[in-house]
VOVEX-748076 format. One record per atom (N, C-alpha, C): residue in three letters; x, y, z; atom name. Coordinates in nm, 4 decimals, always signed. Example, Ala and Ser with C-alpha at 12.3 -4.5 7.8 and 13.67 -1.06 7.14 Angstrom:
# residues 2
<rec 'ala' <+1.3190 -0.5690 +0.7800> 'N'>
<rec 'ala' <+1.2300 -0.4500 +0.7800> 'CA'>
<rec 'ala' <+1.3200 -0.3300 +0.7800> 'C'>
<rec 'ser' <+1.2850 -0.2250 +0.7080> 'N'>
<rec 'ser' <+1.3670 -0.1060 +0.7140> 'CA'>
<rec 'ser' <+1.2900 +0.0030 +0.7870> 'C'>
//
This chain:
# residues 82
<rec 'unk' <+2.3581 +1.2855 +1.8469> 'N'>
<rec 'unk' <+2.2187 +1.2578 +1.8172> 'CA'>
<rec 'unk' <+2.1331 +1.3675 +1.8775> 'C'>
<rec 'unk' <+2.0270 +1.4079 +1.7962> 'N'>
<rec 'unk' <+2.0044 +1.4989 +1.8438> 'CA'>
<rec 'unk' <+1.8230 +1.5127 +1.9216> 'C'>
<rec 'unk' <+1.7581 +1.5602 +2.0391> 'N'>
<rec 'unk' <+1.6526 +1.5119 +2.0568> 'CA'>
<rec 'unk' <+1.5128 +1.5620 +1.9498> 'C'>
<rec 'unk' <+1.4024 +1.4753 +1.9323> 'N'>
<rec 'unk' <+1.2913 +1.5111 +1.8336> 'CA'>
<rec 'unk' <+1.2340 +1.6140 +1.9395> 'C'>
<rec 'unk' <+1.1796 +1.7210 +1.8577> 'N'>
<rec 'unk' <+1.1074 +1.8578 +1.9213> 'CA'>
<rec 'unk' <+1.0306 +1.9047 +1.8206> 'C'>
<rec 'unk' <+0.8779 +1.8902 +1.9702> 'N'>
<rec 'unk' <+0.7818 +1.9568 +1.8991> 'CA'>
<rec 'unk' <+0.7479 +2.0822 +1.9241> 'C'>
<rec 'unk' <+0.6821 +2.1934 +1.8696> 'N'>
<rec 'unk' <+0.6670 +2.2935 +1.9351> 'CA'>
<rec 'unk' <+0.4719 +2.3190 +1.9465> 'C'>
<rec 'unk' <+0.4135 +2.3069 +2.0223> 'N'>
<rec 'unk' <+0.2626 +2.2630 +2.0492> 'CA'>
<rec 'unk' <+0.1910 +2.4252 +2.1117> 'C'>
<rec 'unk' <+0.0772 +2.4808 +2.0013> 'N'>
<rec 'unk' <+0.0622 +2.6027 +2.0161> 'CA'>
<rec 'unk' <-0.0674 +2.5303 +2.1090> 'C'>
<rec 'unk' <-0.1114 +2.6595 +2.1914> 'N'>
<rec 'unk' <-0.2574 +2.6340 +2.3110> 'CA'>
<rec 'unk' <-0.1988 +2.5275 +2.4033> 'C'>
<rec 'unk' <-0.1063 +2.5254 +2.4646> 'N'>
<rec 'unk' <-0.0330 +2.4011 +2.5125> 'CA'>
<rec 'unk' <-0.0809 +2.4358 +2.6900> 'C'>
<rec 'unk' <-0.1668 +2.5312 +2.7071> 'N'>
<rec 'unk' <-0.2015 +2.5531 +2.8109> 'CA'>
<rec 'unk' <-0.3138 +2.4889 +2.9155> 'C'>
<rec 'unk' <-0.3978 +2.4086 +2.7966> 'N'>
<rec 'unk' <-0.4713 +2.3080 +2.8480> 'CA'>
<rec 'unk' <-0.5697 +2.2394 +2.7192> 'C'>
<rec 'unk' <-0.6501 +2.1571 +2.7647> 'N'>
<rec 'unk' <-0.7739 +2.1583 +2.6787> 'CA'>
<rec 'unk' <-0.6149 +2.0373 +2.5973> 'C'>
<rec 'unk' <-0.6822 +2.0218 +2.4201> 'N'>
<rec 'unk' <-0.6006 +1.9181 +2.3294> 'CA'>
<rec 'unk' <-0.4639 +1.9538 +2.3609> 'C'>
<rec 'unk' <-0.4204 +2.0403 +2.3633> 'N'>
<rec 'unk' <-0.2688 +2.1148 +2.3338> 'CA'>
<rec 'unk' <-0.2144 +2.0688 +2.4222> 'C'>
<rec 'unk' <-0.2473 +2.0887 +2.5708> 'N'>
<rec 'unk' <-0.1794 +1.9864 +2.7083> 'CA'>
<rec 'unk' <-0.1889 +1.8390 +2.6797> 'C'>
<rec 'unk' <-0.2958 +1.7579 +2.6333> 'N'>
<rec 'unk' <-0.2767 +1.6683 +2.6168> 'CA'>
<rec 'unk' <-0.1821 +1.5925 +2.5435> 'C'>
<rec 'unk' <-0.1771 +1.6787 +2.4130> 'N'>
<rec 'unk' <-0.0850 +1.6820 +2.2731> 'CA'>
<rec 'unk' <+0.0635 +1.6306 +2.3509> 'C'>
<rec 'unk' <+0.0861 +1.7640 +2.4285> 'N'>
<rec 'unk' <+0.2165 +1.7924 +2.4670> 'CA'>
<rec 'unk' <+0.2432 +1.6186 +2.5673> 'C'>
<rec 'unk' <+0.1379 +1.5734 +2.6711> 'N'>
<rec 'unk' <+0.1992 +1.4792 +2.7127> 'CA'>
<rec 'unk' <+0.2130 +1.3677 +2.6436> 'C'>
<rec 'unk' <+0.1364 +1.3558 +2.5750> 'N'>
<rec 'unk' <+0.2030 +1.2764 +2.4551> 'CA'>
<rec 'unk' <+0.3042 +1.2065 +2.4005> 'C'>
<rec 'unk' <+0.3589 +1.3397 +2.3501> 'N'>
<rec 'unk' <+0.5149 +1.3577 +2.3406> 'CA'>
<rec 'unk' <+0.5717 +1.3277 +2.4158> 'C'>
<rec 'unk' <+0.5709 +1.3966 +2.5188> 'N'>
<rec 'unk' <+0.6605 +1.3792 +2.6702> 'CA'>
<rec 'unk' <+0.6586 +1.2780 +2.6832> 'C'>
<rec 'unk' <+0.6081 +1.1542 +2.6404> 'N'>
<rec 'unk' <+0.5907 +1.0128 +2.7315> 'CA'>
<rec 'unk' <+0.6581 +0.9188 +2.6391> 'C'>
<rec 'unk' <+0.7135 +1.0209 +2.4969> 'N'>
<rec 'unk' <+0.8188 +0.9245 +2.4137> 'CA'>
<rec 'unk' <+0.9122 +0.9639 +2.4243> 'C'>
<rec 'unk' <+0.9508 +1.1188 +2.5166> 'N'>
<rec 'unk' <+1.0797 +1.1347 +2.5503> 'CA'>
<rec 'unk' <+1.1047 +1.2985 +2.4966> 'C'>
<rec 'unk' <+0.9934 +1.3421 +2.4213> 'N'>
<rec 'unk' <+1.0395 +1.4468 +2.3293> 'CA'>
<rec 'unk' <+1.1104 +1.6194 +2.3616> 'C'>
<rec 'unk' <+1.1323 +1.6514 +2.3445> 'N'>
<rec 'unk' <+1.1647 +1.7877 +2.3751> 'CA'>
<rec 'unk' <+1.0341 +1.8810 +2.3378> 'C'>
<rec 'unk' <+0.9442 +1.9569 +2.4143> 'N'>
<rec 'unk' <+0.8150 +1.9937 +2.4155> 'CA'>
<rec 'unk' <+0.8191 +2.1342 +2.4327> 'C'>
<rec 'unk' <+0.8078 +2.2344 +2.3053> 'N'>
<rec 'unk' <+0.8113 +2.3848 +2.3298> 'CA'>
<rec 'unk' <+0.6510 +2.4030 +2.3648> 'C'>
<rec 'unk' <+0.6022 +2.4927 +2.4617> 'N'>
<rec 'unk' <+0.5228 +2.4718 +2.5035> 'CA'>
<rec 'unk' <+0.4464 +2.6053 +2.4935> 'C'>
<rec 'unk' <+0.3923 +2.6907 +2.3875> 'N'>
<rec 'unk' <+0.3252 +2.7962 +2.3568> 'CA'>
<rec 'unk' <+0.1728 +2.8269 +2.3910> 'C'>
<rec 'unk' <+0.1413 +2.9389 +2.4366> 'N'>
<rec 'unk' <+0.0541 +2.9970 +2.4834> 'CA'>
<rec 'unk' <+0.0029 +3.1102 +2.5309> 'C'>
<rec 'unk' <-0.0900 +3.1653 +2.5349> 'N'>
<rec 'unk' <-0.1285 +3.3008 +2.5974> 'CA'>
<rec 'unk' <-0.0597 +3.3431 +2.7290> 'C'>
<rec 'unk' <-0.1079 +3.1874 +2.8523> 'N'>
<rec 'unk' <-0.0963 +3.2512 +2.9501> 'CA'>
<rec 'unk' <+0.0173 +3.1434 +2.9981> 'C'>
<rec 'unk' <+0.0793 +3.2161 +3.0550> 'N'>
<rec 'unk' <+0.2630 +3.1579 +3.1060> 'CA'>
<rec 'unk' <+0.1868 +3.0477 +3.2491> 'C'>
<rec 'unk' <+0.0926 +3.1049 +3.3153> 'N'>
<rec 'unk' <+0.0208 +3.0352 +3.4217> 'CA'>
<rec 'unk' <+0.0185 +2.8944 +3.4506> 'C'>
<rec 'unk' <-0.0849 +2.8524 +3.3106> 'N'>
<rec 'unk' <-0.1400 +2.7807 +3.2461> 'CA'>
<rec 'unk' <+0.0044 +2.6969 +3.2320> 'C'>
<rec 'unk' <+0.0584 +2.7444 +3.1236> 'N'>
<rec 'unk' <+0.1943 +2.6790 +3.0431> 'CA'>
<rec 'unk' <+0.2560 +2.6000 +3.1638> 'C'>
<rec 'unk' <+0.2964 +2.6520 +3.2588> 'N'>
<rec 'unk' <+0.3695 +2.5780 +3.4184> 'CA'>
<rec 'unk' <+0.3373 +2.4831 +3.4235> 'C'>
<rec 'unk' <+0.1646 +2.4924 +3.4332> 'N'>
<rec 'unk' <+0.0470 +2.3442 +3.4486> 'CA'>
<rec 'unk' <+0.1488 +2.2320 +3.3722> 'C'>
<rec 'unk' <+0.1400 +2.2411 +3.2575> 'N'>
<rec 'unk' <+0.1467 +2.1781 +3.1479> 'CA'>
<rec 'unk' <+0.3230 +2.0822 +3.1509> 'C'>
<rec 'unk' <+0.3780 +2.2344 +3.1741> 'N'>
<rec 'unk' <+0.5026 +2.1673 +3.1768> 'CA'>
<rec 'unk' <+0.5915 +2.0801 +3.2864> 'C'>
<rec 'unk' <+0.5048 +2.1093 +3.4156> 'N'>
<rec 'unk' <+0.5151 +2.0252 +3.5092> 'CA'>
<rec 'unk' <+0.4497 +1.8366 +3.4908> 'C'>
<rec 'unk' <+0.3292 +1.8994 +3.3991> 'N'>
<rec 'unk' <+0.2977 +1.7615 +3.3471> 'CA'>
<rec 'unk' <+0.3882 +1.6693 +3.2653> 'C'>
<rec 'unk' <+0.4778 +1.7897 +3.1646> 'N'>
<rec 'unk' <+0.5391 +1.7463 +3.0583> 'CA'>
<rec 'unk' <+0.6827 +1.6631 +3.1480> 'C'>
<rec 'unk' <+0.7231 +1.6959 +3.2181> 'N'>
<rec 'unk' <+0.8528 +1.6445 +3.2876> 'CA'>
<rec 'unk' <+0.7647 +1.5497 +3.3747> 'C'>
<rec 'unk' <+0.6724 +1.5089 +3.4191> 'N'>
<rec 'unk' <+0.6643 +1.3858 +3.4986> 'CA'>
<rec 'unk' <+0.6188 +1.2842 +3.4275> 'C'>
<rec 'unk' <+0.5624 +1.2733 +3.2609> 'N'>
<rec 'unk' <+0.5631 +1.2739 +3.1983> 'CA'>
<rec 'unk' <+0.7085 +1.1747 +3.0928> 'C'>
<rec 'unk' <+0.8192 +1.2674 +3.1192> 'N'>
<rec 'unk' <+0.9619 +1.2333 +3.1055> 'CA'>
<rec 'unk' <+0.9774 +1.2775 +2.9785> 'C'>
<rec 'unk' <+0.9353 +1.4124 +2.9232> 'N'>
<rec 'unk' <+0.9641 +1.4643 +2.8207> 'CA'>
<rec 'unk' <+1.0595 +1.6397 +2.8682> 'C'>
<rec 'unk' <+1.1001 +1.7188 +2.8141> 'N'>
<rec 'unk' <+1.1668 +1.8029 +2.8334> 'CA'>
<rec 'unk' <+1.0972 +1.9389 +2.8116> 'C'>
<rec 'unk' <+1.0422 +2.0119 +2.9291> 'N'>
<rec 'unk' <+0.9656 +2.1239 +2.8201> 'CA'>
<rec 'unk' <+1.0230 +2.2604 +2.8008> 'C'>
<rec 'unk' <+0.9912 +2.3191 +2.7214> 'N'>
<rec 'unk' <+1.0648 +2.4785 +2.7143> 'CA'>
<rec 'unk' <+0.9001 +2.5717 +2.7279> 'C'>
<rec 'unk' <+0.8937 +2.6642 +2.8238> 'N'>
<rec 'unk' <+0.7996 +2.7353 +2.8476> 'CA'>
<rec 'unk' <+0.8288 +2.8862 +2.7537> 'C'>
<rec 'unk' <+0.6875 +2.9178 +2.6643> 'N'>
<rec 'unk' <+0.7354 +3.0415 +2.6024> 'CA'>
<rec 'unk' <+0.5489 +3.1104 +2.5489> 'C'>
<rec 'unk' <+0.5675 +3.1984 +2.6138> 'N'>
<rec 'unk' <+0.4427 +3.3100 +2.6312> 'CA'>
<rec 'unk' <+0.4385 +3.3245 +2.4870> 'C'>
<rec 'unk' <+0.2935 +3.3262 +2.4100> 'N'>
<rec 'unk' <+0.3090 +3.3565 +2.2853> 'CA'>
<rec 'unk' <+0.2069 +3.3812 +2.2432> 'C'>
<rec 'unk' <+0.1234 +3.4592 +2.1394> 'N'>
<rec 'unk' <+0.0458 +3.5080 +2.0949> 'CA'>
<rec 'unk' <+0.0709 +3.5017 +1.9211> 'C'>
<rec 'unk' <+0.0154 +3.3967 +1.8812> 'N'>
<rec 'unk' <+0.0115 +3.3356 +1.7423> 'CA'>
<rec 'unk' <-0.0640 +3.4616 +1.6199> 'C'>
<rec 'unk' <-0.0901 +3.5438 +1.6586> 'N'>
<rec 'unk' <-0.1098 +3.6464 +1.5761> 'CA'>
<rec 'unk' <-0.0352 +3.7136 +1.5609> 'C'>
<rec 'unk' <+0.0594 +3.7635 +1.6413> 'N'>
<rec 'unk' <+0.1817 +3.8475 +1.5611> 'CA'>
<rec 'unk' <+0.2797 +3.7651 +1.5498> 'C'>
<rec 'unk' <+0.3441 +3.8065 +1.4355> 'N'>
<rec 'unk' <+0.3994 +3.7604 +1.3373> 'CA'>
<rec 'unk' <+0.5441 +3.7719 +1.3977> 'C'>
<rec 'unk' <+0.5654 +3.8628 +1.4452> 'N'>
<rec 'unk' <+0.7180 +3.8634 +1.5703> 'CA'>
<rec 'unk' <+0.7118 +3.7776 +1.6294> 'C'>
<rec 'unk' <+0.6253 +3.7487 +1.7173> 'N'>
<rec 'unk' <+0.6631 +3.6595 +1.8440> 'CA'>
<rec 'unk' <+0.6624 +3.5040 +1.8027> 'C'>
<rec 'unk' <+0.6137 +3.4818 +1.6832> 'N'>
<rec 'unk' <+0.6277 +3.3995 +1.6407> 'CA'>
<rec 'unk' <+0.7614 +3.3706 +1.5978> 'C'>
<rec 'unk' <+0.8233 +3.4947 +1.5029> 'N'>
<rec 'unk' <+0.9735 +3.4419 +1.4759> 'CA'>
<rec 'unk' <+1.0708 +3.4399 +1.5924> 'C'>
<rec 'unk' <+1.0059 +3.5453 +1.6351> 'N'>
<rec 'unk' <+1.1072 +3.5476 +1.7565> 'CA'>
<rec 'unk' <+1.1107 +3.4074 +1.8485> 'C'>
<rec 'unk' <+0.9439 +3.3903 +1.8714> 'N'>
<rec 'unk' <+0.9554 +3.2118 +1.9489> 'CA'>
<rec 'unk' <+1.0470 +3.0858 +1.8726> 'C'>
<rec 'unk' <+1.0156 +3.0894 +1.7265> 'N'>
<rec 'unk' <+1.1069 +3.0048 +1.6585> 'CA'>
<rec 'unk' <+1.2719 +2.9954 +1.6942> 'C'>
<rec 'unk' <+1.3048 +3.1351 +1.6829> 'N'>
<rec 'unk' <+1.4315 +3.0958 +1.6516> 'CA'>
<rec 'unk' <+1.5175 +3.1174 +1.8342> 'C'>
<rec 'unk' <+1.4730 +3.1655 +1.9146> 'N'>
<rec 'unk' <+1.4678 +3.1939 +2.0268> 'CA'>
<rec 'unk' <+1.4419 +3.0120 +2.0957> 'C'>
<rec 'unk' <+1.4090 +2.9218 +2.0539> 'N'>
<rec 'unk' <+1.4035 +2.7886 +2.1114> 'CA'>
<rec 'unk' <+1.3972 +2.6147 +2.0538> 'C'>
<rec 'unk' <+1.3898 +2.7115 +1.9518> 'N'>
<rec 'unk' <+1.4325 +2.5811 +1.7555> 'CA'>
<rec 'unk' <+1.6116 +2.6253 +1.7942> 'C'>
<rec 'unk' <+1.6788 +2.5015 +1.8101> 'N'>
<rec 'unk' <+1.8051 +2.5265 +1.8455> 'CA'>
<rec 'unk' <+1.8884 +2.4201 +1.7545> 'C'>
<rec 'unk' <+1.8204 +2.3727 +1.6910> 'N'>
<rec 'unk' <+1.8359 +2.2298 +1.5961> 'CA'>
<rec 'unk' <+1.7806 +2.1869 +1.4805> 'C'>
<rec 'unk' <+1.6510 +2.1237 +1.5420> 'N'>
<rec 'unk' <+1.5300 +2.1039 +1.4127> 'CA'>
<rec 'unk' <+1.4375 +2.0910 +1.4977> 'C'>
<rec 'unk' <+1.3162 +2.1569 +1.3905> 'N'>
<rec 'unk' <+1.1486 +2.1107 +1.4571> 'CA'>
<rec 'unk' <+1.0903 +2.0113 +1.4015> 'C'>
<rec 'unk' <+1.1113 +1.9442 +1.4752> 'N'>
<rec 'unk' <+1.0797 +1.7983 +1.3539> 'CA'>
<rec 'unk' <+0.8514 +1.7717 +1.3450> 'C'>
<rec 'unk' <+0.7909 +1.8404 +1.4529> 'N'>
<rec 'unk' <+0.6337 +1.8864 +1.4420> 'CA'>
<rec 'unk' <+0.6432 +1.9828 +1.4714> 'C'>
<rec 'unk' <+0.5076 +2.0526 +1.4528> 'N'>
<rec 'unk' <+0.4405 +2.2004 +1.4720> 'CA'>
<rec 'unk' <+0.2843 +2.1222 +1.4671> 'C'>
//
């Protein structure tokens, strides 16, 4: 069985942190995208107390690399949201 994973862009604070605990609090596997890696820690420390699983990944939604590269670099299964 495999776990549901979302991958939540701005996950650094503001809706996107919230988004992410969310998830976390049904168990989810939480890729956690953003500018600043800083920020992202915040979040993902939230996301595990929380009791969701997070994957931290620096990202900049305008290029078009780091995007594939974030996909396939932490989509290890299925993305079941975006």
């Amino acid at each position: 069985m495999s776990t549901d994973t979302v991958l939540i862009t701005g996950a650094g604070g503001g809706s996107g942190a919230a988004v992410a605990e969310v998830f976390a609090g049904e168990g989810w596997r939480t890729v956690l995208c953003g500018r600043s890696e800083k920020s992202l820690e915040s979040t993902a420390d939230a996301v595990s107390a929380a009791g969701g699983t997070p994957v931290v990944r620096s990202l900049d939604v305008r290029d078009e690399d780091e995007v594939f590269d974030t996909l396939t670099a932490t989509i290890t299964d299925t993305l079941d949201v975006l």
